[in-house]
C-alpha positions as CSV (number, residue, x, y, z in Angstrom):
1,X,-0.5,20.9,18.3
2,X,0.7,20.3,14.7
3,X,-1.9,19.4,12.4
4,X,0.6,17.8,10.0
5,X,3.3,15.0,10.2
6,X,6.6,14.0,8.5
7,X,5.8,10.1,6.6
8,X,8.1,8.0,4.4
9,X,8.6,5.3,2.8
10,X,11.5,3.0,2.5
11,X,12.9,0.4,0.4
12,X,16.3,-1.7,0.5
13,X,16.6,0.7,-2.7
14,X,15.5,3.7,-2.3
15,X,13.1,6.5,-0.8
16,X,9.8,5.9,-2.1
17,X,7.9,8.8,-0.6
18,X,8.8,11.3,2.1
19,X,7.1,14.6,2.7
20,X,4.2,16.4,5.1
21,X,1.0,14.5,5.4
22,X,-2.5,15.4,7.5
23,X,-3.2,11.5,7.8
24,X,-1.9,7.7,6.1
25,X,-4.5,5.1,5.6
26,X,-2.6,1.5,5.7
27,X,-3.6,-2.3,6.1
28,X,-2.1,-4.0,9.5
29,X,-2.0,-7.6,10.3
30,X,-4.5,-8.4,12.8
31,X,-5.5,-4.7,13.2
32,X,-7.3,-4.7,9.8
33,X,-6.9,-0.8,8.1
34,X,-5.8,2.1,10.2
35,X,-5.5,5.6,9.9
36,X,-2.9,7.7,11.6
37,X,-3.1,11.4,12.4
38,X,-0.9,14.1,13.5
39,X,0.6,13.3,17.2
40,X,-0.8,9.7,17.2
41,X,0.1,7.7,19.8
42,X,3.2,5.6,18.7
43,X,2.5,2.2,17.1
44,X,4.1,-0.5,15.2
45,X,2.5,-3.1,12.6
46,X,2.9,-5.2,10.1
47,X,1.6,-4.3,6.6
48,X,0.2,-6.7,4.6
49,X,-0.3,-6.3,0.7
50,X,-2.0,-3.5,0.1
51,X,-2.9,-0.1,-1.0
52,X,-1.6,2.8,1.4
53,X,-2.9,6.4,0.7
54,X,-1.0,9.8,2.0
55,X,-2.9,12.6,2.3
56,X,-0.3,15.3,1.7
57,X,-0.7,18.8,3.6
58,X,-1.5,20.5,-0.2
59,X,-4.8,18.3,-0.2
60,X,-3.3,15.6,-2.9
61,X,-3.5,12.2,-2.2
62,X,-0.2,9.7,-2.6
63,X,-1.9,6.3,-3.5
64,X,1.3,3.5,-3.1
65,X,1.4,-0.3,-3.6
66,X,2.7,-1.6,-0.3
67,X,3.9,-5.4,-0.3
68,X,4.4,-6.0,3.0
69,X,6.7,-4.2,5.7
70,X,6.3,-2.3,8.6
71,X,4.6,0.3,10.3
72,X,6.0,2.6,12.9
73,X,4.8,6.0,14.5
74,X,5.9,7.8,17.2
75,X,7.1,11.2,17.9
76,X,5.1,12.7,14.8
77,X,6.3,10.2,12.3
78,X,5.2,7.9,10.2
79,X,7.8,5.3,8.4
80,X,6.5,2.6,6.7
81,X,9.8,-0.1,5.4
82,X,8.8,-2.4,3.0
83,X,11.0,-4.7,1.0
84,X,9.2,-3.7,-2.1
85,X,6.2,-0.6,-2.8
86,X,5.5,1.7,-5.7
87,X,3.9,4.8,-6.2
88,X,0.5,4.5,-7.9
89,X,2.5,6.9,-11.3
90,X,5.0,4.1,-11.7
91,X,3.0,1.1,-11.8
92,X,2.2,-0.6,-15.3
93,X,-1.4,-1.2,-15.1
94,X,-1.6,-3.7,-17.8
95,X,1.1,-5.9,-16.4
96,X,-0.5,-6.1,-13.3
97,X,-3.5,-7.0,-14.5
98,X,-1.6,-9.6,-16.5
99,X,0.4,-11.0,-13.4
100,X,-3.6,-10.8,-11.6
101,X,-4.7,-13.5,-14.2
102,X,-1.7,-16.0,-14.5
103,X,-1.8,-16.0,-10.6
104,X,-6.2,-17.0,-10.9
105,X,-5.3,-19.4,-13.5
106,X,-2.9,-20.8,-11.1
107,X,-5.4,-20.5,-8.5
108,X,-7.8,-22.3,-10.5
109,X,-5.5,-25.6,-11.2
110,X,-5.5,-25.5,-6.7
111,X,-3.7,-24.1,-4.1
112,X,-0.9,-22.3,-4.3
113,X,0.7,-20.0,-1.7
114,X,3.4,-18.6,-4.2
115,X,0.3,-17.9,-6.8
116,X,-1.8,-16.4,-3.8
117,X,0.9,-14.0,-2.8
118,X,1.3,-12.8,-6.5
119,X,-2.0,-12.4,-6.7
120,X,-2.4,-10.3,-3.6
121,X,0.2,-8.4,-4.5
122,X,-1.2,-8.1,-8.5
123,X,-4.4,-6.4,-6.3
124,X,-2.6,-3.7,-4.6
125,X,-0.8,-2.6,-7.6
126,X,-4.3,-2.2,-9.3
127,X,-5.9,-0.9,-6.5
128,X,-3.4,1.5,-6.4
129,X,-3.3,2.5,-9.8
130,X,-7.1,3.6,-10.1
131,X,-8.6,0.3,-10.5
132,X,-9.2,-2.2,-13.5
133,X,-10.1,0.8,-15.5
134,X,-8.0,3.3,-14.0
135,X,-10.8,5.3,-12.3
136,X,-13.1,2.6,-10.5
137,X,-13.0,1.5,-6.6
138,X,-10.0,-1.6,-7.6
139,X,-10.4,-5.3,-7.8
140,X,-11.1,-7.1,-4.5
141,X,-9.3,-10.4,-3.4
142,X,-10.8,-13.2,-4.6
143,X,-12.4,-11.4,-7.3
């Protein structure tokens, strides 16, 4: 059995990642966070916001800023479609962090379901990019 899969990742736009992977690590609705492997059985989600992470056959791993999409596997495949992700190298850490505040001061002033989604979405590209500092574990919703 192969001990390596083919993944991508799609946008409207453009190919965000596609290559060889030993395992993805994603965020599912209703499922919570799942890992797939080489010849998992085949399976389709939903992705909520989120930080995804490749693990590419050379031993790197591909940390991306999913905002939603979907998840399919079968036949040795992983493609994840998204209206919108980013690889962790293109995301401007300090303007996340900056669209992370407006949407908790937001927050603050009540409820807001467009200021929750920008801030869930602030959070993955953070998470993604190495954290609030760039090397810590991220921010947490809520948080």
């Amino acid at each position: 059995m192969s001990e390596s899969m083919h993944v991508e990742v799609v946008s409207p736009e453009k190919v965000i990642f596609s290559g060889e992977a030993t395992m993805v690590l994603t965020r599912t609705l209703g499922v919570g966070d799942i890992a797939f492997q080489a010849n998992h059985a085949p399976f389709l989600g939903a992705i909520v916001e989120c930080v995804t992470k490749i693990y590419t056959t050379d031993g790197g791993v591909q940390d991306l800023a999913v905002h939603g999409g979907f998840v399919e596997v079968s036949n040795n495949r992983v493609s994840i479609l998204s209206d919108l992700a980013e690889l962790a190298s293109e995301i401007d850490r300090d303007r996340a962090r900056r669209a992370m505040e407006r949407a908790e001061e937001t927050m603050r002033q009540g409820h807001d379901a467009e200021a929750e989604a920008a801030l869930r979405r602030a959070h993955a590209r953070i998470n993604a990019a190495g954290g609030v500092d760039g090397q810590s574990g991220g921010v947490r919703p809520g948080h």
